[in-house]
C-alpha positions as CSV (number, residue, x, y, z in Angstrom):
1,X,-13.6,-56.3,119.9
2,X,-10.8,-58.4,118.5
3,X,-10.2,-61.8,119.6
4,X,-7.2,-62.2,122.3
5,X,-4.1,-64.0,120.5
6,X,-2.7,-66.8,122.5
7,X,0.9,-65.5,123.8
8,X,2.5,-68.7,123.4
9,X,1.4,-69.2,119.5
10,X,2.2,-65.1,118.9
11,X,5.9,-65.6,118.6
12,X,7.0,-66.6,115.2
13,X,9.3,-69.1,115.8
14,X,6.8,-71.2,117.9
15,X,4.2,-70.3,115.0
16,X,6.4,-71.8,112.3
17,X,6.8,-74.5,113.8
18,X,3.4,-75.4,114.6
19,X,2.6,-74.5,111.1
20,X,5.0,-77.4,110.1
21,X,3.8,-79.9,112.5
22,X,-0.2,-79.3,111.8
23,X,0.0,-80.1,108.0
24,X,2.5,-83.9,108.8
25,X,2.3,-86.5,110.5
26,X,5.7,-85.8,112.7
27,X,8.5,-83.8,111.6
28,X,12.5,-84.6,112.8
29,X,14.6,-81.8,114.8
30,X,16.7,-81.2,111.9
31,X,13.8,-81.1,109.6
32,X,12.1,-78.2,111.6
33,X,15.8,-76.4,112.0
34,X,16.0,-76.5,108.1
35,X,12.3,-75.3,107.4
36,X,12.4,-72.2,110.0
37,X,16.3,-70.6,109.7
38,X,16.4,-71.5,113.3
39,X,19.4,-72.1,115.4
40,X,19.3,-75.5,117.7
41,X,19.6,-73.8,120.7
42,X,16.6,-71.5,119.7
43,X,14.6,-74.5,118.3
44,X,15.3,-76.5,121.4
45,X,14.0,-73.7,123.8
46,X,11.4,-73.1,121.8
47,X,10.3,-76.9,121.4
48,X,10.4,-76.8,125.3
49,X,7.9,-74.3,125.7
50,X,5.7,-76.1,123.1
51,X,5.4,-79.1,124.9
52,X,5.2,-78.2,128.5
53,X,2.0,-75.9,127.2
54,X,1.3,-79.8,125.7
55,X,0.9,-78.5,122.3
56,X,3.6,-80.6,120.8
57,X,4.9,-84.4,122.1
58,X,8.7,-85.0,121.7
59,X,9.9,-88.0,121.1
60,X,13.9,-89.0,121.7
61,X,15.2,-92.2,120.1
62,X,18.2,-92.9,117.5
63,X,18.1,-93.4,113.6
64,X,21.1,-96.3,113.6
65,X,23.6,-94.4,115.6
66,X,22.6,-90.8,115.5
67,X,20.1,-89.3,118.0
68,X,16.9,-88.3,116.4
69,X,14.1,-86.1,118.0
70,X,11.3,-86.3,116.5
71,X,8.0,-84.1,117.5
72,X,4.2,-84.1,117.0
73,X,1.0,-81.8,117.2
74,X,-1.2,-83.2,119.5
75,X,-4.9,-82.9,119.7
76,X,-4.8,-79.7,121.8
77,X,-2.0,-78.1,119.9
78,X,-4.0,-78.4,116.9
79,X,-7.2,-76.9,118.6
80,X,-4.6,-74.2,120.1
81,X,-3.5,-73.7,116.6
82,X,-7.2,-73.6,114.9
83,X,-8.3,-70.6,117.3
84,X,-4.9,-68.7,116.4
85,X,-5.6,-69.0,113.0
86,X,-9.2,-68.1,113.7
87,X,-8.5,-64.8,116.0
88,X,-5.8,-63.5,113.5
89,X,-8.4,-63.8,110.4
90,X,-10.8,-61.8,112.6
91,X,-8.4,-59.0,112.4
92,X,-8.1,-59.1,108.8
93,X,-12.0,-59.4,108.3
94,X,-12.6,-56.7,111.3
95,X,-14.0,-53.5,109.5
């Protein structure tokens, strides 16, 4: 029986960025838009989800003048993440 993928992780927007934020410490908006092709209207929505499922913490503040979003795995977005990664390589490994 294959493992069940989380829903929320299955997307691959959501994915990419999770696969960003696991391997840094924190990662800016615009960073994240560059790395995944992404609109900021897409990213933004998809940021949302992230953190209300508390996989990701957002912080809001301002580099000088400019507004700066800045975002972070947290502990149970990297567990989240670890059993992802876990279920999809027991569909490669499944014989």
């Amino acid at each position: 029986m294959f493992k069940e993928l989380n829903p929320l992780l299955h997307s691959e927007l959501r994915l990419g960025v999770m696969s960003i934020l696991i391997s840094v410490e924190s990662a800016d908006f615009t960073y994240i838009r560059k790395q995944t092709g992404t609109t900021a209207g897409n990213l933004s929505v998809q940021l949302d989800k992230l953190s209300q499922a508390g996989y990701i913490s957002i912080e809001k503040g301002y580099k000088g003048k400019m507004p700066c979003t800045t975002c972070k795995i947290t502990a149970l977005g990297v567990t989240a993440f670890r059993e992802y990664v876990e279920a999809i390589q027991s569909y490669i490994t499944k014989k």
